[in-house]
C-alpha positions as CSV (number, residue, x, y, z in Angstrom):
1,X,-8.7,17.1,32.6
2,X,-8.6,15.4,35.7
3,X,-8.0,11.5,36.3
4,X,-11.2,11.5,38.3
5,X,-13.1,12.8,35.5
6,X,-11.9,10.4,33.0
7,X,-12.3,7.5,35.4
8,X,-15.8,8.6,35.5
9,X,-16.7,9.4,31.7
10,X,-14.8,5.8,31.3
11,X,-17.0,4.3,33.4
12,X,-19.9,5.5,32.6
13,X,-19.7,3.4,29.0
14,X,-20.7,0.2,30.1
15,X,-18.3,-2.2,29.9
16,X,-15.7,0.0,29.0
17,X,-11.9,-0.7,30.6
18,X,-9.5,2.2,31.5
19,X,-6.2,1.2,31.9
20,X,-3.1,3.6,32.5
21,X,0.8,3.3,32.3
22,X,4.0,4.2,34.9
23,X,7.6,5.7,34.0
24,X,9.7,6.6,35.9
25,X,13.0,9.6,35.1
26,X,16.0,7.6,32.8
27,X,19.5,8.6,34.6
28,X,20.7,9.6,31.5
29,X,19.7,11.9,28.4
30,X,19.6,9.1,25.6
31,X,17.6,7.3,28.3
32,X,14.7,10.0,28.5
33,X,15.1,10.4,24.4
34,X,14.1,6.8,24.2
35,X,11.6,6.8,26.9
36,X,9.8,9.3,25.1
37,X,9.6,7.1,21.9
38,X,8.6,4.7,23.7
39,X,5.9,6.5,26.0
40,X,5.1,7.8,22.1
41,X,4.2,4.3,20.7
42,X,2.1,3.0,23.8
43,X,0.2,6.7,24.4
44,X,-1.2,6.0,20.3
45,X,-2.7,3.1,22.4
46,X,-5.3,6.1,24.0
47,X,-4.0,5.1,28.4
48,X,-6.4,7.0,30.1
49,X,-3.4,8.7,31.5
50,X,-0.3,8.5,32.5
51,X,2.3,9.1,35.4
52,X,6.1,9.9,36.6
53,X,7.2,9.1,39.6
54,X,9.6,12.0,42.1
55,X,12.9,10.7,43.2
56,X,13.6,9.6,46.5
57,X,14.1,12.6,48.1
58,X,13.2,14.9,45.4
59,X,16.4,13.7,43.5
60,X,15.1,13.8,39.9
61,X,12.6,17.0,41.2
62,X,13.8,19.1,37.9
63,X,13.9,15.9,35.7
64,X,10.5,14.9,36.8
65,X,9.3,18.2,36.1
66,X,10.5,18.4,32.8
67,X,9.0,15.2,31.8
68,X,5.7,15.8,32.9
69,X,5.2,19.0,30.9
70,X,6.8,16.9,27.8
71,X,3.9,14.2,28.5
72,X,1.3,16.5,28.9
73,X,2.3,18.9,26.1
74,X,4.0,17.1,23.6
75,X,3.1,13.6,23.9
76,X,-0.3,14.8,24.3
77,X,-1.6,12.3,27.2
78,X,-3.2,13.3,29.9
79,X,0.0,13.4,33.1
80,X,0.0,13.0,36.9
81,X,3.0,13.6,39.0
82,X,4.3,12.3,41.6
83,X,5.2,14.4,44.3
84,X,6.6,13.5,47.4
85,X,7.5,15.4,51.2
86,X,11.3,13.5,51.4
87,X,13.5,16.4,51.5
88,X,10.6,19.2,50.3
89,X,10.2,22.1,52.4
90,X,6.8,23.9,51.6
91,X,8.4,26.1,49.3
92,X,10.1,23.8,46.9
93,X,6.4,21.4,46.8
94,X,4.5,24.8,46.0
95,X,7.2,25.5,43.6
96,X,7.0,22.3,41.6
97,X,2.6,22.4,42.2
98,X,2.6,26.1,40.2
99,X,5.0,24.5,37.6
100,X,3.0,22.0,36.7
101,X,-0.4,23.9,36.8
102,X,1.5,26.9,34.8
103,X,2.2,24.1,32.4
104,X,-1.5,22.7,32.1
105,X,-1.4,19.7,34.2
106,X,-4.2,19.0,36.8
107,X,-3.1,15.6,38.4
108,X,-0.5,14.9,41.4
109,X,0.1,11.6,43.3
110,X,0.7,12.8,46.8
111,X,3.0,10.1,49.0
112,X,5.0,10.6,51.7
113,X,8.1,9.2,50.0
114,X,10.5,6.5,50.5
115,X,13.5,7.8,52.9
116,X,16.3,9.4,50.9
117,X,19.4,6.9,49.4
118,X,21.4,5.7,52.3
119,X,18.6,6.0,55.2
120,X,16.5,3.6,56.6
121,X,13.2,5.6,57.8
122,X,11.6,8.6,56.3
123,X,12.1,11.8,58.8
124,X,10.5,14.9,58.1
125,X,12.7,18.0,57.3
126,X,12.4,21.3,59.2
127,X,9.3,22.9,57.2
128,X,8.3,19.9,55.3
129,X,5.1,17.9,55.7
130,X,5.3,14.3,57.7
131,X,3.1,12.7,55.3
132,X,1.0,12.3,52.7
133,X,-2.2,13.5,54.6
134,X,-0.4,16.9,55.1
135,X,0.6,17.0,51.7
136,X,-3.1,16.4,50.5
137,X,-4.8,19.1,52.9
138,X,-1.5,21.7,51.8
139,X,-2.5,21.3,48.1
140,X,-6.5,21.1,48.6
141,X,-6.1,24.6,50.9
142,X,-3.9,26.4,48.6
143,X,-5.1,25.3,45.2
144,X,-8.5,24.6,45.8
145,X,-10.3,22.1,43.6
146,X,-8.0,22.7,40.4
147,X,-5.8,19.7,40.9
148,X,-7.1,16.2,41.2
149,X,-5.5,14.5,43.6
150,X,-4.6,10.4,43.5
151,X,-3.0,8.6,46.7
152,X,-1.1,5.3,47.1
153,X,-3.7,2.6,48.7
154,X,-1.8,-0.7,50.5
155,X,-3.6,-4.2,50.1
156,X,-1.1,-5.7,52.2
157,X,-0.6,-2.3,54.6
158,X,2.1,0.3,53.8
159,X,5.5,-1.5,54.3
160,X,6.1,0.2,57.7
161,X,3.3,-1.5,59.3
162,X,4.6,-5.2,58.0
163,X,6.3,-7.1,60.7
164,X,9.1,-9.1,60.3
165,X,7.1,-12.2,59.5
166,X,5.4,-10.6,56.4
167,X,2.5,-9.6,57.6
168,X,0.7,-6.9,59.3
169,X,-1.2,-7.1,62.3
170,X,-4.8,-6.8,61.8
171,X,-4.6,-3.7,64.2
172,X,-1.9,-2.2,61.7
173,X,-3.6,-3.7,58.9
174,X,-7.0,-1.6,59.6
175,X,-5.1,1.6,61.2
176,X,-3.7,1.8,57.5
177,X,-7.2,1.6,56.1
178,X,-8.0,4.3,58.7
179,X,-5.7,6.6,57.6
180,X,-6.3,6.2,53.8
181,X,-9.9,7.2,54.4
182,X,-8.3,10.5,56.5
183,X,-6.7,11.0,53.0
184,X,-9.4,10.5,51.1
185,X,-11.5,12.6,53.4
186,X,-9.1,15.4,52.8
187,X,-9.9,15.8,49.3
188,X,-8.1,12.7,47.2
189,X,-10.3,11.7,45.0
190,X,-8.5,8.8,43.2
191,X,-6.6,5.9,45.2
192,X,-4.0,3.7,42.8
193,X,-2.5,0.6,45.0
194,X,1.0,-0.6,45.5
195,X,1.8,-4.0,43.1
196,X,0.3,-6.8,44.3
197,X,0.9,-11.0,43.2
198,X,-2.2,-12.1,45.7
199,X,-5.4,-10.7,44.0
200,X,-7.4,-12.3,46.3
201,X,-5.5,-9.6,48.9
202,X,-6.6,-7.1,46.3
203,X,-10.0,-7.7,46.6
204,X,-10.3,-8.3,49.9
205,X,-8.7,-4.4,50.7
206,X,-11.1,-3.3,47.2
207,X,-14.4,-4.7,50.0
208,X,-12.4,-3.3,53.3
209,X,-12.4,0.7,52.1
210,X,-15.8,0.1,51.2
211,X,-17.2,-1.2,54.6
212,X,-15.5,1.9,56.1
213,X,-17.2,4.5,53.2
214,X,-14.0,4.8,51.0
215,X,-16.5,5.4,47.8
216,X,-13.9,7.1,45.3
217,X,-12.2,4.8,42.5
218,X,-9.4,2.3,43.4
219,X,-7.5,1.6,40.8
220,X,-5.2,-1.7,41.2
221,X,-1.3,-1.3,40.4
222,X,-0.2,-4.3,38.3
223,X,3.9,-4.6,37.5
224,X,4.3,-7.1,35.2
225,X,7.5,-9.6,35.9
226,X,10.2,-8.9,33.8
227,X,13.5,-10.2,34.9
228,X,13.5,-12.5,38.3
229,X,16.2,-10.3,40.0
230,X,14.0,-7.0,39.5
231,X,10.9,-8.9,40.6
232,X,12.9,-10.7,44.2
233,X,14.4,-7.0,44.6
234,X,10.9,-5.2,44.2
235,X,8.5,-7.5,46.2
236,X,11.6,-7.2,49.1
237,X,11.5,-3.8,49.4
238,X,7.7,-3.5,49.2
239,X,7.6,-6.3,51.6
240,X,5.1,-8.1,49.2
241,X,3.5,-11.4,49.7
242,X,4.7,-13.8,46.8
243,X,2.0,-16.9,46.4
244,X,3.2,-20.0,46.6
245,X,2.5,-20.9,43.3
246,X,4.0,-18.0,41.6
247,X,7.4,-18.8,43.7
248,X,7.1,-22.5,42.3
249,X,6.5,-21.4,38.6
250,X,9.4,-19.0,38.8
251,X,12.5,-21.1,40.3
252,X,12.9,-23.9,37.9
253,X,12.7,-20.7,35.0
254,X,14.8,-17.8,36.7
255,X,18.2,-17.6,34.5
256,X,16.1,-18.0,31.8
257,X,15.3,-13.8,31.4
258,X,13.0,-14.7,27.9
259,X,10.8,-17.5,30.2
260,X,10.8,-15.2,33.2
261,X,9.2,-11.9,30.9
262,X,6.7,-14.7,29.1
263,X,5.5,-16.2,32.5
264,X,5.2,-12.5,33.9
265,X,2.8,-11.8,31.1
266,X,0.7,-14.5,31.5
267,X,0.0,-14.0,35.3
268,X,-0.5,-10.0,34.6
269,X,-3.0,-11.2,32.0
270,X,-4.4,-14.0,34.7
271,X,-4.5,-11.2,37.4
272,X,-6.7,-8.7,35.0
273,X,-8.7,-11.2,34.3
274,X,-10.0,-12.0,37.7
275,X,-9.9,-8.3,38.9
276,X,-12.5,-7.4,35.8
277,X,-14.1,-10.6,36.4
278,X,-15.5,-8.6,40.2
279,X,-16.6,-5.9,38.5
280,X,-13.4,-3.5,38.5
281,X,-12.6,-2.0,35.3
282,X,-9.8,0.2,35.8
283,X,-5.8,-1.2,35.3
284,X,-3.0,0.8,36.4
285,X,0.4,-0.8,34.5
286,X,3.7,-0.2,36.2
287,X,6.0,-0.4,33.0
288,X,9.4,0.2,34.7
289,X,9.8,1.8,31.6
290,X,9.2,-0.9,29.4
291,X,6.5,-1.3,26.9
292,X,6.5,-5.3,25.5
293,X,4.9,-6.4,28.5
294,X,2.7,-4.0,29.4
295,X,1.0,-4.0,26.0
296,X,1.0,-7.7,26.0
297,X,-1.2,-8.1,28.8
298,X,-3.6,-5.1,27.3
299,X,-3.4,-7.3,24.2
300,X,-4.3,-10.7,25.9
301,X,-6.7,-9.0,27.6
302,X,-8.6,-7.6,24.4
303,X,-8.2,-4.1,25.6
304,X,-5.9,-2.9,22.1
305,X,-5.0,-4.0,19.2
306,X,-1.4,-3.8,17.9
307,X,-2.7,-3.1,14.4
308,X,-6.1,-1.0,15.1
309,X,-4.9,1.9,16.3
310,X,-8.3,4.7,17.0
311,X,-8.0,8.5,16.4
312,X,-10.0,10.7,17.9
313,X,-8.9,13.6,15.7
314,X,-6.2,13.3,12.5
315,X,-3.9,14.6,15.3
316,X,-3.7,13.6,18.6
317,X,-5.8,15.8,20.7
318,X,-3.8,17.8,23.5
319,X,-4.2,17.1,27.0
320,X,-3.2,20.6,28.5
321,X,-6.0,22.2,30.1
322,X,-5.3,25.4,28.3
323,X,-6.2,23.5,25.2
324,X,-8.6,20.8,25.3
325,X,-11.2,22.5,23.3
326,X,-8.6,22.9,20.1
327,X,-10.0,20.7,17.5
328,X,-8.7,22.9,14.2
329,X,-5.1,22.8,12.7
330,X,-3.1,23.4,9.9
331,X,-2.4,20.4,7.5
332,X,1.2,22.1,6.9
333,X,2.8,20.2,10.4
334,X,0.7,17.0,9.9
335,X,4.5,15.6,10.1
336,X,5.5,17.7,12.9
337,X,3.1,17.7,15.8
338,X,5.8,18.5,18.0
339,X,7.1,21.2,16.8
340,X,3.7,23.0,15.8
341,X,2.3,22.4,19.4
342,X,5.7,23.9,20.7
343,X,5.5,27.1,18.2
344,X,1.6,27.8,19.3
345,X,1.9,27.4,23.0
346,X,1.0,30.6,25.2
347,X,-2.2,31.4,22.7
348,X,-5.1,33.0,24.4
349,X,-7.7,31.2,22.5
350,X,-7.4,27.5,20.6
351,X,-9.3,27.2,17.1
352,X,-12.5,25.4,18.1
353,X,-15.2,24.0,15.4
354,X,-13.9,26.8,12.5
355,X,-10.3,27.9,11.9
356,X,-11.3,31.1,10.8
357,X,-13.8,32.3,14.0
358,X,-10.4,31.9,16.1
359,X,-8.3,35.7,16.2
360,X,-5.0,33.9,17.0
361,X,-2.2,35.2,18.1
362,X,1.1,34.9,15.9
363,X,3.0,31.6,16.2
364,X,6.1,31.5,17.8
365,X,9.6,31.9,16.2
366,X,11.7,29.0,14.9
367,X,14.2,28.1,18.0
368,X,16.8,25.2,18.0
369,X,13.9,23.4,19.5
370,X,12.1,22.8,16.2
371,X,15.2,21.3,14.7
372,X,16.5,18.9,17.9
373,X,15.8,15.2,17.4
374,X,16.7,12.8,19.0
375,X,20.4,10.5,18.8
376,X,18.3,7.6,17.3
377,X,16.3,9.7,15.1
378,X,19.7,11.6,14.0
379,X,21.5,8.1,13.3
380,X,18.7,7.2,11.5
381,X,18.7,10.1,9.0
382,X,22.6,10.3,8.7
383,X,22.3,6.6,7.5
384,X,19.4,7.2,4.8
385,X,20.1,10.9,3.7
386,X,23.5,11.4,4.1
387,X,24.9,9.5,1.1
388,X,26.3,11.5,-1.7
389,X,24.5,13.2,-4.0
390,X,25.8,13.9,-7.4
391,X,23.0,15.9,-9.2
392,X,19.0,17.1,-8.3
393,X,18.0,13.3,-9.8
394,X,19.8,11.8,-6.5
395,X,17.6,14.1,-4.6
396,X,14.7,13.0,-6.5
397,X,15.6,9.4,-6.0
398,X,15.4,10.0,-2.1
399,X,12.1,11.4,-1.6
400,X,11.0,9.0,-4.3
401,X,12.0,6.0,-1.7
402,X,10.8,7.6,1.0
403,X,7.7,8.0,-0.3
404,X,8.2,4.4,-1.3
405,X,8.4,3.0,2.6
406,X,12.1,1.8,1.1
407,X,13.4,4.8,3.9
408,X,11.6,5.0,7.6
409,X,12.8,8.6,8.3
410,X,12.6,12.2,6.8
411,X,14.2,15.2,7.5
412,X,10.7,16.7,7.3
413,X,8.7,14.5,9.6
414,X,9.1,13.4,13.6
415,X,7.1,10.4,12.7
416,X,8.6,7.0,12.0
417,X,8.1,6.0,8.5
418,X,4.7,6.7,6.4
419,X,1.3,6.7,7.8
420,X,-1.2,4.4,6.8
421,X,-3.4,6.4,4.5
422,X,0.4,7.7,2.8
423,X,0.6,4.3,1.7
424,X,-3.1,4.8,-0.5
425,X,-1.3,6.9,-2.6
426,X,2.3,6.3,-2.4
427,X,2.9,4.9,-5.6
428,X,1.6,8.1,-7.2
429,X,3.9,10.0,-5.2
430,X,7.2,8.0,-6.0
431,X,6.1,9.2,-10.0
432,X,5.6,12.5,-8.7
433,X,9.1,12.4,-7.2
434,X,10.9,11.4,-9.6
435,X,9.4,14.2,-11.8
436,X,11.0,16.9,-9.5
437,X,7.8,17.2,-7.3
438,X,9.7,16.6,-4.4
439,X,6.9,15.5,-1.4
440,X,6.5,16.3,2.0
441,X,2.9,16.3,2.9
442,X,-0.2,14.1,1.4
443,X,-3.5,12.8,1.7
444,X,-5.5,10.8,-0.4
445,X,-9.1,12.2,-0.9
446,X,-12.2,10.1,0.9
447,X,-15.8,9.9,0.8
448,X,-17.5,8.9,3.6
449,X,-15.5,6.1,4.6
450,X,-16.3,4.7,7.9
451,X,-14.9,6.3,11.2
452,X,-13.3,3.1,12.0
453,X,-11.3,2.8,8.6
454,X,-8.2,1.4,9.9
455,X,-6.1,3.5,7.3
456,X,-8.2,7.0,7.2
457,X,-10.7,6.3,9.9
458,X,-11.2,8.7,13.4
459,X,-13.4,10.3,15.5
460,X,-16.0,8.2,17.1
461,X,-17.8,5.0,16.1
462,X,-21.1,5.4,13.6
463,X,-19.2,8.3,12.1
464,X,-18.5,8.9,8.6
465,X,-15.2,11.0,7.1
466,X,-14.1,13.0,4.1
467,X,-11.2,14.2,2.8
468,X,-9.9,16.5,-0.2
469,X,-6.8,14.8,-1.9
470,X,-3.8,17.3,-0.4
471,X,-0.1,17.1,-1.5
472,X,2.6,19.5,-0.3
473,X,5.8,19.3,-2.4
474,X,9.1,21.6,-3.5
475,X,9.8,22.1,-7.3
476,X,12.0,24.2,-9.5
477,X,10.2,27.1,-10.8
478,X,10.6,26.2,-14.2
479,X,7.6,23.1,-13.0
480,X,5.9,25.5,-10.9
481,X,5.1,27.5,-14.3
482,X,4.6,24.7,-16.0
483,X,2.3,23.1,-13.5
484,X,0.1,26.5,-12.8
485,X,-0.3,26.6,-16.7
486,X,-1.7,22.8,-16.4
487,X,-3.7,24.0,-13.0
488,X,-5.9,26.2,-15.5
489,X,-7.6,22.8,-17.2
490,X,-8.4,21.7,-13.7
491,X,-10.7,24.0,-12.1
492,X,-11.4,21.5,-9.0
493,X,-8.1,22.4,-8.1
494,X,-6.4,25.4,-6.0
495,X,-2.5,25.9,-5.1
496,X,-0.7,28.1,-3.0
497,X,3.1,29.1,-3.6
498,X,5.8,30.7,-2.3
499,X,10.1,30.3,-2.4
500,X,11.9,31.0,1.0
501,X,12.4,35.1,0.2
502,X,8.5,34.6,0.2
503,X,7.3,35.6,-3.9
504,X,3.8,34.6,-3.8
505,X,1.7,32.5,-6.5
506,X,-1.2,31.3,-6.1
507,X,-5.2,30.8,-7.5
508,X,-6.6,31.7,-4.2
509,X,-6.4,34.7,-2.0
510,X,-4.6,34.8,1.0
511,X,-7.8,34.8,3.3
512,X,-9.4,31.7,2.1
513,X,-9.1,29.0,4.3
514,X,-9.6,25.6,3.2
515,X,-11.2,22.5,5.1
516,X,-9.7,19.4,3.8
517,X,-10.6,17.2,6.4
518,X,-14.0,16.3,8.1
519,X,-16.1,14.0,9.6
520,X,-20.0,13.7,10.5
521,X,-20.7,11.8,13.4
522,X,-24.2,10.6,15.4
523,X,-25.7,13.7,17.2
524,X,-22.8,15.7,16.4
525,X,-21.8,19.1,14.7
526,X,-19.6,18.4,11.7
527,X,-15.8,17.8,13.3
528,X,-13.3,19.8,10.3
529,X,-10.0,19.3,11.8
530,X,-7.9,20.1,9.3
531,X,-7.2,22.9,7.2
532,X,-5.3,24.9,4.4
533,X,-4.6,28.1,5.9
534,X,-2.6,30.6,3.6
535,X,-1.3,33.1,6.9
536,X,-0.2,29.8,8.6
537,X,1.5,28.4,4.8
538,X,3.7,31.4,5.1
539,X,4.9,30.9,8.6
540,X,4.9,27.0,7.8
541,X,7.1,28.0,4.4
542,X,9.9,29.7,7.1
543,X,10.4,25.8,8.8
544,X,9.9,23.9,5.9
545,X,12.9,25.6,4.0
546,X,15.0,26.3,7.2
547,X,15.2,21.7,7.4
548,X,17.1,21.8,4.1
549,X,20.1,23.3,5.6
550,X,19.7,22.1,9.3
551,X,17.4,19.1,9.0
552,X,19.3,17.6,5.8
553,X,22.3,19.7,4.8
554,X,24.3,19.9,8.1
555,X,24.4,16.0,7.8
556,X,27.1,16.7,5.4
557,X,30.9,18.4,6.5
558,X,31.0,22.5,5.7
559,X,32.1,22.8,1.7
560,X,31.1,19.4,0.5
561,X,29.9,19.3,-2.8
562,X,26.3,17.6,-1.6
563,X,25.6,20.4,1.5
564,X,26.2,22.8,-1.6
565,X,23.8,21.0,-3.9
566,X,20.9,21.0,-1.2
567,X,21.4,24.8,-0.4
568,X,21.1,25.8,-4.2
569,X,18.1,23.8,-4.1
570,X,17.0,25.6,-0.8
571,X,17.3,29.2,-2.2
572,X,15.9,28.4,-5.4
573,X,12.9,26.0,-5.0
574,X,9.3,26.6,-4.3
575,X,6.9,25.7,-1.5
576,X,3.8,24.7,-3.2
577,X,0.6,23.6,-1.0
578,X,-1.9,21.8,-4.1
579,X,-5.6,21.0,-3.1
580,X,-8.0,19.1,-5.3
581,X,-11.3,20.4,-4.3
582,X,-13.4,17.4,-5.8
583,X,-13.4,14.6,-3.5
584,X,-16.0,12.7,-5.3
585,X,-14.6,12.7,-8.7
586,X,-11.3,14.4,-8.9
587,X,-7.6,13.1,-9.8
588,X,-5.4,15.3,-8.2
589,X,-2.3,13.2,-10.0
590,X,-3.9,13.7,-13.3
591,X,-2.4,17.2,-13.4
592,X,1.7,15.7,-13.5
593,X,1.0,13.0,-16.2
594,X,2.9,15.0,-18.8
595,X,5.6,16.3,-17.2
């Protein structure tokens, strides 16, 4: 979806604030592993997008890339790039434009670009574009209206027109305002401004583009202070005006990095203010890659809630264009978002409304991909899971503790520690455990709780949701017997099984898909987002097995006695999917009291 477009739904709910966050490429791999955590917590906050900037002269052009089409596909929030004319011949910006559309992003920032490292002024390469007009008519005639297009907007003027005193010339000041209407003109559609301590220059420029017919949304760029240094370095280089009293607020504080960050939040908060205060509701954080500010100011502001987290959908909806209208998935990778979007990209068609009125097309196969985590992730699991184990009851006693929130990682899940509506039913599950019933899925069942539930809620306000108690475990086969003998005095209750050479048990046929999730809402078709699929349990059962030896196992050196006891367990064990179809009444634990 285009930025335009959400700017304008945004809007169009009165008194409704849109903000949006900036990152920029890490220089280092362990850097863009923990950007991405971190771009992970603050996107559950619902940004109306977010962007990544191009390196001066296209320096981090493949890194950038790569990023975006991570945001966009597997973060799941809606991406613009930056793209930039330093040191980009027509070719190599048309190269990077079909990337990013092949990958299901609409949005670009066009800029001209700062001059490469170790130049002074920008200078246009032999078959490149001089600016960021060019760049915005080259992208508008080629592409047509398929990308929506943002530009950089100057309250003070762009730093070339600022003379040595500080300030532009009102000539310059206004030939700048002339030529972001030419760019405008040319088909942007969004303009986001430089950072800015002055908001009275904010809204001054804000009243200037519209006397000259500048209509489209201008979104003001706010960069919280952080550290003095960064702040004295940034405003110098953008050449921007520091007030007076900001300057006297910051010296007697500036070695002190903790009074600097808290001072920096309370003016971005103070700024905000004033700027929604005239009417503008659209906030445009530049994070530098940090998220403790950023979300302070939304905090302070009202705008989120550290705690309240909303949910459109049990998942979080994708952003690609290819697959906006996908509102239907598996409960098998509740855990594993990442790696299901990653094994189901490149379908023709998206379940929409029912799982079963979508012919799609077979998933894709396990990669290395589905088992790469990240170093923090990995140190993590080698500190909870990699302890010895002596005997089955030691693997028992982990997924027991897990389930317990006494362990934060999993070698099932990408998420970090249990979800709120695990922790319903997680004292249940640690008896379950311990019986050999060895979890790695769940849901508690629900009727009609409201949308807004903290713990179960989503989907839109004035809605109401269900769910049918779901839990998704590996047992021995000796309990599988045992616990399909039980299943027959519960008749509310279905199961689907299967060991990793794929023998097949089960009480329901191997067409019958299952909602076990969904939600009525106000002038709305029921929303059933979740599902038991048996086709998709049998592709699911290939992963699920596959992390005992290279999600847990390989934590352990070749020949030790505990990689050996988790293999037996592998090729022995079943995969058992358990559904209690009675929501209203039902006690899907009542089934393991006597083992």
């Amino acid at each position: 979806m285009k930025v335009i477009e959400k700017i304008q739904a945004g809007l169009a709910d009165e008194g409704k604030v849109l903000f949006s966050f900036e990152f920029f490429p890490p220089k280092t791999e362990d850097g863009v592993e923990n950007l991405f955590e971190r771009m992970d917590r603050m996107v559950a906050h619902n940004p109306a997008f977010c962007d990544i900037t191009w390196g001066a002269g296209g320096s981090t052009a493949d890194l950038t890339l790569d990023i975006a089409n991570r945001m966009q596909n597997i973060i799941c929030v809606e991406s613009m790039m930056h793209l930039t004319c330093t040191n980009m011949p027509v070719d190599k910006i048309d190269h990077a434009l079909s990337t990013i559309k092949s990958n299901g992003l609409q949005n670009v920032l066009a800029l001209r670009g700062d001059p490469p490292h170790g130049q002074d002024k920008f200078v246009q390469i032999q078959g490149g574009f001089a600016c960021a007009l060019d760049l915005v008519k080259h992208i508008r005639a080629q592409y047509g209206d398929y990308f929506g297009i943002t530009v950089a907007g100057y309250p003070e003027a762009h730093p070339d027109a600022i003379g040595s005193n500080g300030v532009a010339s009102l000539e310059a000041y206004h030939n700048d305002l002339a030529y972001l209407k030419k760019k405008v003109d040319a088909g942007a559609d969004v303009i986001v401004t430089q950072l800015f301590y002055d908001t009275d220059i904010f809204l001054k420029f804000v009243d200037d583009c519209r006397k000259i017919g500048i209509t489209c949304p201008i979104v003001p760029g706010i960069m919280p202070i952080n550290n003095y240094k960064g702040f004295i370095r940034m405003t110098g280089f953008c050449k921007t005006k520091i007030p007076a009293e900001v300057s006297a607020a910051l010296e007697p504080i500036k070695d002190n990095e903790e009074a600097v960050r808290l001072y920096g939040i309370h003016l971005g908060t103070e700024m905000c203010k004033k700027i929604l205060a005239h009417g503008i509701r659209t906030l445009h954080l530049y994070t530098l890659n940090m998220e403790k500010s950023a979300l302070a100011i939304l905090m302070n502001l009202g705008l989120i809630e550290e705690t309240k987290i909303s949910r459109p959908l049990p998942w979080r909806r994708p952003t690609n264009v290819f697959r906006v209208k996908e509102d239907v998935r598996p409960i098998f990778w509740a855990n594993r978002p990442k790696s299901y979007i990653s094994r189901t990209t490149g379908w023709d068609q998206y379940p929409r409304g029912r799982w079963s009125d979508s012919c799609n097309p077979s998933y894709g196969a396990l990669t290395d991909y589905q088992f790469m985590r990240p170093r923090a992730r990995d140190k993590k699991l080698l500190e909870e899971w990699a302890t010895p184990l002596r005997n089955v009851e030691d693997i028992h006693e982990k997924f027991k503790k897990y389930c317990l929130g006494k362990l934060r990682s999993s070698p099932w899940s990408e998420l970090d520690g249990l979800q709120p509506e695990t922790r319903i039913i997680n004292e249940q599950l640690g008896k379950i455990n311990i019986k050999g019933f060895l979890t790695i899925n769940s849901q508690p069942a629900v009727n009609g709780e409201k949308s807004s539930s903290p713990s179960v809620g989503w989907g839109g306000p004035g809605g109401y949701v269900y769910q049918k108690a779901y839990v998704e475990f590996f047992c021995s086969r000796e309990k599988l017997d045992a616990l399909v003998d039980k299943c027959k005095a519960f008749p509310s209750l279905t199961y689907m099984s299967v060991n990793k050479e794929g023998s097949w048990i089960s009480n329901a046929t191997q067409t019958d898909v299952n909602a076990v999730t969904w939600g009525v809402f106000p002038a709305k078709e029921i929303i059933q987002p979740t599902v038991v699929d048996p086709t998709s349990f049998q592709v699911w059962k290939d992963e699920a097995f596959e992390i005992w030896s290279r999600g847990w196992a390989c934590l352990y050196p070749e020949g030790d006695s505990s990689r050996k006891l988790l293999e037996e367990v592998q090729s022995s064990y079943f995969l058992v999917s358990l559904v209690d179809n009675d929501y209203i009444h039902g006690d899907l634990f009542a089934v393991f009291a006597d083992f």
